[in-house]
Phi, psi and omega in degrees: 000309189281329170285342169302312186282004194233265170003300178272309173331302181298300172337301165309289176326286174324317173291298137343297198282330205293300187308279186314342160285317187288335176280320150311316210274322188301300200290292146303358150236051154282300208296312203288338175293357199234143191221107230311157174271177197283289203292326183274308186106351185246153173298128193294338166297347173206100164322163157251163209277351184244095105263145195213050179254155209283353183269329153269003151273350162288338192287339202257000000 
């Protein structure tokens, strides 16, 4: 009984670590496609509140 409940336990685990890697690996290359703009330097999805660049007025 107790190596059956120590067998899923690792299983369980093993799955766990595989789902954070995959999730990492998603999240960094989401992160990584997106890319600064050339005059201003900031990302077009989030803006900075005094930027007045023509890349984050087309998005809004």
């Amino acid at each position: 009984m107790l190596k059956k409940f120590g067998y899923g336990l690792v299983v369980a685990g093993a799955l766990m670590l595989g789902v954070g890697v995959v999730n990492t690996v998603f999240v960094g290359s989401a992160m990584a496609e997106e890319k600064a703009c050339d005059k201003c330097k900031h990302l077009p999805s989030k803006p900075e509140k005094d930027c007045k660049c023509e890349c984050h007025a087309a998005k809004k």
